[in-house]
N, C-alpha and C positions, 0 to 999 in steps of 0.2 A: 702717937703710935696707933689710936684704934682708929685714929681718923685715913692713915692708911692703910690698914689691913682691911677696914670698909671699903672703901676704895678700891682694893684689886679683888676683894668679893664680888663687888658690883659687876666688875669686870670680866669677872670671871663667869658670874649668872648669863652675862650677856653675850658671853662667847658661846656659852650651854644653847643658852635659848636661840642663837644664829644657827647654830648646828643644827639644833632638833630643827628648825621653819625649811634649811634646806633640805634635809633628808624627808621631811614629810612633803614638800613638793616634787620631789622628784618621786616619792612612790604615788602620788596622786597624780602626776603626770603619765606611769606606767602605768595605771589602771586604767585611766582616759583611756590613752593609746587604745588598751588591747579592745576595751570595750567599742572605740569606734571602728577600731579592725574586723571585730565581730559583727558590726553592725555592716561595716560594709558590703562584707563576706555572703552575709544572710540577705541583702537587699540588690547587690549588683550579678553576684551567681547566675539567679533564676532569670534574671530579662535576659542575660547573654545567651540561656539556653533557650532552642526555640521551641517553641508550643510543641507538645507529640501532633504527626499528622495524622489523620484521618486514613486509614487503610481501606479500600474497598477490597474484599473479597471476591474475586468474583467466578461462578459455578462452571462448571467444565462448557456447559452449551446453556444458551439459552434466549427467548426470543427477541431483541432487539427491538424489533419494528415490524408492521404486517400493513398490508392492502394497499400492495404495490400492483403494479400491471409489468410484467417481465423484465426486471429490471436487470440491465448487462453490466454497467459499471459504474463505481463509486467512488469520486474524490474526495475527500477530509479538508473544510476549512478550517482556518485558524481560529475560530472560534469551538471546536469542536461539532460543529454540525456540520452535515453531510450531502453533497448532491448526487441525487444518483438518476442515471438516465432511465427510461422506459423505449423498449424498442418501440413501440408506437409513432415515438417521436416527441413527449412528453420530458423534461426535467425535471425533477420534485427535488421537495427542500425536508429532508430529516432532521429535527432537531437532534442535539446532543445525551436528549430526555430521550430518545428514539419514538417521539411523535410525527407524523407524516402531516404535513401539512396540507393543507385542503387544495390549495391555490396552486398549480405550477410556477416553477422558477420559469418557465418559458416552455413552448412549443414550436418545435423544429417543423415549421408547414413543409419544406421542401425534402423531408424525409421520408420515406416510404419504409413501408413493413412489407418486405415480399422475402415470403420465406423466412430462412434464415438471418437475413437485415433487415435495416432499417436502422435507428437510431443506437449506435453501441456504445465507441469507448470514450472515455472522460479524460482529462485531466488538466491538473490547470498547471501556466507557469514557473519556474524555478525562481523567480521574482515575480510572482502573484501579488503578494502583496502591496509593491508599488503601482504596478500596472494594469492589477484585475483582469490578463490573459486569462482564457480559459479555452479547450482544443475540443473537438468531438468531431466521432468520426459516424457516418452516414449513410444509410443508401439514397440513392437517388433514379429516378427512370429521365434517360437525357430522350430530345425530343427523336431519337432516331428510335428509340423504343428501346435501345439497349439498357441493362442494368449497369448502373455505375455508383461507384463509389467515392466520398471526396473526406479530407478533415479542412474544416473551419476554424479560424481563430475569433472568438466573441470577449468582449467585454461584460465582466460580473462587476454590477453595483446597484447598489441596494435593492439585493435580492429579486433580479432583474438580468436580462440579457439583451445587449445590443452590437450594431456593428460589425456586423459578420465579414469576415475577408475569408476568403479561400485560398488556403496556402500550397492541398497537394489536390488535386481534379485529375476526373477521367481515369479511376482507378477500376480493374473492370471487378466486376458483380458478379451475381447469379442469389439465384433462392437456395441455395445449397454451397458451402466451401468461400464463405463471404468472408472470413479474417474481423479485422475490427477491435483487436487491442492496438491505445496509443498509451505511450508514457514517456516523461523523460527519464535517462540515463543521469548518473553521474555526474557527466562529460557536458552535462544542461544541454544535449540534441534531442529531440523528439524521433520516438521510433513508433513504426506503424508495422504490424502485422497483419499479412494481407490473402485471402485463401487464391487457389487456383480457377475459380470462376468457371467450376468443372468443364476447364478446360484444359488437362492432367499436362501437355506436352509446353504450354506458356509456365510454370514453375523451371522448367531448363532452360526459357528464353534472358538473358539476361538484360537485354531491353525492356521487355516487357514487368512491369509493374504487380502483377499475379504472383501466386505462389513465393512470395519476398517476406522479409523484415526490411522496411526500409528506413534509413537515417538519414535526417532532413534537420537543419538548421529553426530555429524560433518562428522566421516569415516560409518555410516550407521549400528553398532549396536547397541542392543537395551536400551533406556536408562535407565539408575538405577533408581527402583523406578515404574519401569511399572509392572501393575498388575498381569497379567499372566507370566510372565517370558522370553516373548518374545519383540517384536518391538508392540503390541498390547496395545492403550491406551485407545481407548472407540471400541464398536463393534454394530452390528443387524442395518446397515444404507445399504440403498439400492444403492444409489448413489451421495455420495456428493462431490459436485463441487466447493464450500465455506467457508472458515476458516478466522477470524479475532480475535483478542484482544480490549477487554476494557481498559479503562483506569486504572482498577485494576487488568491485566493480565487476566482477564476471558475468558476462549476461547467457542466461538459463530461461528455454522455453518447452512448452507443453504443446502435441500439435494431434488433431485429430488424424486417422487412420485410415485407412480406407473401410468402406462401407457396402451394403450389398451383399452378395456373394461369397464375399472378401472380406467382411468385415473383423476388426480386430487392427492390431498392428498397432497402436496407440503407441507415443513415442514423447521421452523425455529428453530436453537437449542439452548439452553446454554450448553455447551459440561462439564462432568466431568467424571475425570479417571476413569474407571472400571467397565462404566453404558453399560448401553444395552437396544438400542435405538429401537428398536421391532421389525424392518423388519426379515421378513414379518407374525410375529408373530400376529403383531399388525399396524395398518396406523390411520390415521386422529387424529379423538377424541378419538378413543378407548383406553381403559387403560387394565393392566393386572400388574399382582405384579412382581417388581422388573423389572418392563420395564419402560421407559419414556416416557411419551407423549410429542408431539412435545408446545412450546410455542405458537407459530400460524401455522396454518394450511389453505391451498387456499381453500378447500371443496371441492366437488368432481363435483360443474359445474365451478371451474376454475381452470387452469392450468400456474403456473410461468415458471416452468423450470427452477430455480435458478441456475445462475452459480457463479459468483464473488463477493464476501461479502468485506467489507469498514464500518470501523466505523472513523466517524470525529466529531466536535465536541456536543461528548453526546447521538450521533444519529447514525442506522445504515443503511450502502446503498447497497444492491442485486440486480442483471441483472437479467430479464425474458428472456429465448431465447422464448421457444411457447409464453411467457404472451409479447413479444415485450415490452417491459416496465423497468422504473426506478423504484423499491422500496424503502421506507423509511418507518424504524423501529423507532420509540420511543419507551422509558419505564419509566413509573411515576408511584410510588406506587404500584409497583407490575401489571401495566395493559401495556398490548402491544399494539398500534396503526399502523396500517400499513396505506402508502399514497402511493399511482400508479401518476407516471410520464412519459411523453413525448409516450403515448401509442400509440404504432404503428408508429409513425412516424418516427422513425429510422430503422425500421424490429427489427429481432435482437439481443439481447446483451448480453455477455460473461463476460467479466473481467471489474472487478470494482477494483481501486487500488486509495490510496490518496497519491495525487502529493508530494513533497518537498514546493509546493507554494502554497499548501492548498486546490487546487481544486483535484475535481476526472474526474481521467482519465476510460473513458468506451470505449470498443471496442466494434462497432457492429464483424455481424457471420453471413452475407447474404449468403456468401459463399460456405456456408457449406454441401449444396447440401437439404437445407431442408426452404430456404428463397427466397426471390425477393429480386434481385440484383438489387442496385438503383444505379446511376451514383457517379463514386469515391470508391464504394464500393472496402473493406471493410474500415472503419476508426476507426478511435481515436476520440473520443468526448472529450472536455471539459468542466466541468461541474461547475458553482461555490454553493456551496451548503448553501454559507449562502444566495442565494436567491429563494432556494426553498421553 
């Protein structure tokens, strides 16, 4: 009898002690758990999130780069640095440090500096990077003595220029109403902006090459789809030195006025193919059928001298060389507002271009034989636009 009532004791201990070893592994299993959950939690979190970056702040204006010789226009490599032309006839290489480099990128021998040309606009490629295009546009004196203008397409590799083909020639000239912004569009065509070669009545020739915006293909003919059958996409502009894109490809330019007597009349545009912008038909406010009158207009007691047009965010930004001044364009409901910035304090200013980092880069033009040369001159400003 004790021998089995020991017996279902033992049995009993050993059902006790099966219980108690599962219930304590299974609560030492749930503490594992939550401890490696913790552990996870605390060690996989922070690599998912990424480092805080780096903010530059950067000041409303400030000086970029100095000891240029007049520089017209700037294109942005993919590495962040800069090439920017010198009317001289000069290429220089600005680092992203905004150091000038001592050595030129190249020297255009076959450009001339008369007058108002000589070596101006820039820019490279819509597929640069594969093919190292790069365009610039030029005065030249052809051997009949005339003043003439052409864009070239070169080859950029390492930090170097070669291979010059000539894509648009025989563009005509003068020391005065020379044109000379290129860029491409959207639409990856190259457009060239080209003055009247004061020669007021070839801006109404639509043959003629003068007083144009023209749109030309990569190798420099003209593109399908232009109105007259030439390289000619809008016409009747006296001198314009400014072309940008909207946010919905609109192309927007800035064009110098007449001068003289007459000076004043400075004119901002919305450009579209086939119109006929009135010089010297028509200036200011005045209207006449099937001409365009300008959006805004300086009046005829001020003078901008528009060179380099920039739209950033929503808003558009124009150089004064005579107005010494920063413009800005708004447009709400169909109404234009213009604001003047940093007047006079820099002399002045030519190319307006927006940076890769959102500010715009502006070049003063002290230089240029028509300015006060102020110490460092010429530079590179930077600009940050959301605090103007």
């Amino acid at each position: 009898m004790r021998k089995g009532f020991t017996l279902i004791l033992i049995l009993v201990l050993i059902f006790i002690l099966f219980i108690a070893l599962i219930v304590f592994r299974g609560l030492g299993r749930t503490d594992n758990t939550e401890t490696k959950e913790s552990e996870i939690g605390n060690s996989v979190v922070p690599q998912q999130s990424e480092p805080p970056k780096e903010t530059v702040e950067f000041p409303l204006i400030s000086i970029f780069s100095q000891g240029l010789d007049t520089p017209w226009a700037i294109a942005f490599l993919a590495d962040g640095n800069l090439l920017v032309t010198e009317r001289k006839g000069t290429v220089r290489l600005v680092s992203k440090d905004g150091v000038l480099q001592d050595s030129p990128v190249a020297e255009i021998s076959s450009a001339k500096e008369i007058g108002e040309g000589g070596l101006q606009g820039i820019t490279l490629h819509p597929d640069f990077a594969s093919n190292g295009f790069l365009y610039l546009y030029y005065t030249y004196a052809c051997s009949e003595g005339n003043t003439l203008n052409r864009v070239g397409r070169m080859t950029y590799k390492d930090r170097s220029l070669s291979n010059e083909q000539i894509i648009v020639d025989e563009i005509p000239g003068a020391s005065n109403h020379d044109g000379g912004r290129i860029k491409f569009g959207p639409d990856k065509l190259l457009y060239i902006t080209t003055g009247d070669a004061q020669n007021p009545s070839s801006a109404q020739d639509k043959g003629s090459l003068s007083g144009k915006i023209l749109r030309v293909t990569d190798d420099g003919s003209p593109a399908q789809g232009n109105p007259f059958g030439n390289g000619v996409y809008s016409y009747g502009h006296r001198n314009p030195q400014g072309i940008t894109w909207d946010d919905n490809g609109g192309l927007w330019e800035t064009e110098h006025g007449p001068s003289g007597l007459e000076t004043g009349n400075d004119e901002f545009n919305r450009i579209e193919i086939g119109k006929n912008y009135g010089w010297p038909e028509i200036r200011g406010t005045q209207t006449k059928p099937d001409m365009i009158t300008p959006l805004i207009e300086s009046g005829r007691s001020d003078t901008w001298a528009p060179a380099g047009l920039a739209f950033a965010n929503g808003k558009f930004y124009f150089a004064g060389l005579r107005g010494q001044s920063l413009y800005q364009v708004t447009v709400s409901n169909g109404t234009y507002n213009l604001k003047t910035y940093f007047k006079g304090e820099y002399g002045r200013l030519r190319e307006v271009i927006l940076g890769p980092d959102g500010m715009l880069y502006v070049t003063t033009s002290n230089r240029d034989g028509r300015g006060n040369v102020k110490p460092g001159d010429d530079k590179i400003l930077r600009i940050n636009p959301e605090k103007l």
